[in-house]
C-alpha positions, 0 to 999 in steps of 0.5 A: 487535450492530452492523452491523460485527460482523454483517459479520464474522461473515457472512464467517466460515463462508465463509472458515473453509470454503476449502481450500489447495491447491497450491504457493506460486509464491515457495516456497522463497525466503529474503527478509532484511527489514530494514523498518519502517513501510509501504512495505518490510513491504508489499512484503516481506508480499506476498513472504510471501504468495506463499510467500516465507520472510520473517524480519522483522530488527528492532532491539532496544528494540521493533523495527518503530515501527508495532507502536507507532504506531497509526492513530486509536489502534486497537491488538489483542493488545498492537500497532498494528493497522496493524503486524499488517496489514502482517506477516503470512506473517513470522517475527521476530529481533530483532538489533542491526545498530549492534553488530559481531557483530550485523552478523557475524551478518547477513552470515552470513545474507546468505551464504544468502539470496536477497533482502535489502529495507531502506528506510532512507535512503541514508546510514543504510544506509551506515552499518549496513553493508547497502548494496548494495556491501557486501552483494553483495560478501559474496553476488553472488546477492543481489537487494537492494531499496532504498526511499527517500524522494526517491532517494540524490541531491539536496538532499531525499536525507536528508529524511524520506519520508513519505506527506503529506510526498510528496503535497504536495511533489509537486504532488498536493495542488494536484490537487483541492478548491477554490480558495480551499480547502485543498490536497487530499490523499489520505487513503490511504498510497497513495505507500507502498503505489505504492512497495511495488508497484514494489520487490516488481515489480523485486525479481521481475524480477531474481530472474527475472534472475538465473537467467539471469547467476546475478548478483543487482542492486540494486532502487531505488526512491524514493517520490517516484519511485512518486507521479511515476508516479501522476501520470504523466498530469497532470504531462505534460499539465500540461507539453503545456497552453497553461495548467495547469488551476486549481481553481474555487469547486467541490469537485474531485476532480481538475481534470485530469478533464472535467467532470462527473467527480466527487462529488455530493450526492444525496437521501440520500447521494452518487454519484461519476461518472466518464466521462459524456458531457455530451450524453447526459446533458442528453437522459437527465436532460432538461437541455439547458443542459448540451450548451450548456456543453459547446458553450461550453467556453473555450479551454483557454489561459484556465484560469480561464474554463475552472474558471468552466465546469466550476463551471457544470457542477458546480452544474447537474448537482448541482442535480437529483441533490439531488432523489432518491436516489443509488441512483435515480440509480445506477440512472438513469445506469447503464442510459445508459451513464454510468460511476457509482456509490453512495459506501460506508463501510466498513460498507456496502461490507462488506455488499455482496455484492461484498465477500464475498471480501475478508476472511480470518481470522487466528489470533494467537499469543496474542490469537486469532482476527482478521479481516484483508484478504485478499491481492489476488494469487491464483494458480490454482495456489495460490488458497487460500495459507496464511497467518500473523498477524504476529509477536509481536517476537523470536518467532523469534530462536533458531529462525532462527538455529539454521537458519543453522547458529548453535549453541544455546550461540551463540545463547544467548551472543547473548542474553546479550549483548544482540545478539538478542532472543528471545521464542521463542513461534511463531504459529499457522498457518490456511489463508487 
């Protein structure tokens, strides 16, 4: 058995033992999801999570890409891992939104529901006709949430948006490594996951609204507006220096952090330090050179002199953690105050006991039992929400219809048709 399965299966009794109590906060609110990929699913998952009813609105001829885009090809029960984990707490009607009555019988949901998010781009969302003025023209109520690559202006407006895509046209990349290597992107899709934040944030905020005028409005946000505000620190720094901060010969995390902010190589693995005064420092680790580079620190208007500094700082401080171990040094530079810590794999930040929170279990309506990240929002009035595997496509086409009030002789004309897709086959429910 491997160290991974031992760490699954560790957490199984203690999330299988969890009780759900309590009432969801978002219960009772009908979300339209119109999304695909990452940033919308998580957002609209997230709503699901706090008890949101989700009806996942994907196209016909396999829906959502990501249940056929895989990340380093890992696919279970017949989808992308990836989709799964981004579609839980949702139900799927597959409707084809390029025909007439597909787009009649949207509008008609529209009329009931409460919220509708899609992340197409501007023109796109023009042309299926679920933008934000024909919609609230049908349902004033309706809070709309819209997610773009780089906003509905501007030569870029119908670029496609995409996380690397982000990074690097923004200036992150630019942020960290070396100067003679690569650019240095985050291997994370943290623009989708920082867009997805923000939209669910505003769509909150005008629910919140409306019970006030009684009116719905129209949540914007573009990716490249999320990683802007990621950056919010740098790019005003970088606008108030006598001269940007340039990347040295040395791997930088980020060469708008001081020195010795960073990762190094120990004995037997490596440790990352953030905050750590160079003084306290040289007397702790009896390096006195580094309060004498600290006292050195060039003039920030000569940007170069000033990476040739912290490459000093970097190769001094580097040298003597090669010589023990890095939880050694945890342990050394904690008790001084020096904010650090071991670097983890995967395998090893799931055995910690930190972790053991951070996993649920997920049934699958055909496949079984998985194990998926727990939701990183709890509620004490709800700390244990019930939770549902993604949904197979079209599973619950005739189901959510025939609630709008569509007839079942309506529902299987739509099928003839073409204009849904149904696959009626209902996913199993455990507490989270």
């Amino acid at each position: 058995m491997t160290i991974h399965n031992k760490t699954v299966m560790a957490m199984d009794e203690d999330m299988n033992d969890r009780v759900q109590t309590g009432k969801a906060p978002l219960a009772g609110l009908k979300v339209l999801d119109l999304t695909i990929a990452m940033a919308g699913p998580l957002c609209t998952q997230r709503l699901g999570e706090m008890g949101a009813d989700i009806i996942k609105i994907e196209a016909p001829g396999g829906g959502d890409f990501s249940r056929h885009a895989p990340m380093a090809g890992v696919t279970k029960f017949g989808d992308a891992v990836c989709y799964m984990t981004l579609n839980q707490n949702k139900r799927s009607l597959v409707l084809n939104l390029k025909s007439d009555e597909g787009r009649a019988i949207l509008y008609r949901m529209v009329e009931q529901a409460d919220v509708l998010v899609q992340n197409f781009r501007p023109r796109v969302a023009v042309k299926l006709g679920i933008d934000y003025k024909t919609l609230s023209a049908i349902n004033p109520r309706l809070v709309c949430g819209a997610i773009s690559g780089y906003g509905d202006e501007g030569p870029m407006k119908d670029r496609p948006g995409q996380d690397l895509l982000l990074q690097s046209f923004t200036g992150l990349t630019m942020n960290g490594g070396t100067v003679d290597g690569l650019p240095h992107p985050s291997p994370l899709y943290m623009v989708d996951v920082t867009a997805s934040h923000m939209v669910c944030e505003g769509i909150l905020a005008a629910l919140l609204a409306r019970a006030t005028s009684g009116r719905g409005q129209e949540v914007k946000v573009s990716m490249m507006g999320a990683i802007l505000e990621m950056q919010c620190q740098e790019i005003t720094s970088y606008l108030a220096a006598d001269a940007p901060p340039v990347r040295g010969a040395t791997p930088q995390v980020s060469v708008y952090q001081e020195p010795p902010y960073g990762v190094y190589q120990c004995k037997d693995g490596h440790l990352a330090i953030a905050q750590a005064d160079l003084d306290n420092l040289a007397d702790a680790l009896s390096l006195p050179q580094l309060s004498e580079l600290k006292a050195g620190r060039p003039p920030q208007a000569d940007n170069r002199a000033v990476a040739r500094w912290r490459d000093e700082i970097y190769d001094t401080l580097s040298q003597l953690l090669k010589t023990e171990t890095a939880a050694h040094w945890d342990e050394v530079l904690s008790a001084i105050g020096v904010w650090c810590v071991v670097v983890n794999d995967y395998d090893a930040f799931l055995q910690h006991p930190q972790a053991r929170d951070s996993l649920v279990k997920l049934q699958h309506p055909v496949g079984g039992e998985y194990t998926a990240v727990s939701p990183g929002i709890r509620f004490s009035e709800n700390p244990d929400p019930r939770l549902t595997a993604a949904p197979l496509y079209g599973a619950n086409s005739g189901q959510i219809l025939k609630e709008f009030g569509f007839s079942a002789d309506e529902v299987d004309a739509f099928a003839r048709d073409g204009v849904i897709h149904s696959s009626e086959a209902s996913a199993s429910v455990v507490p989270g």
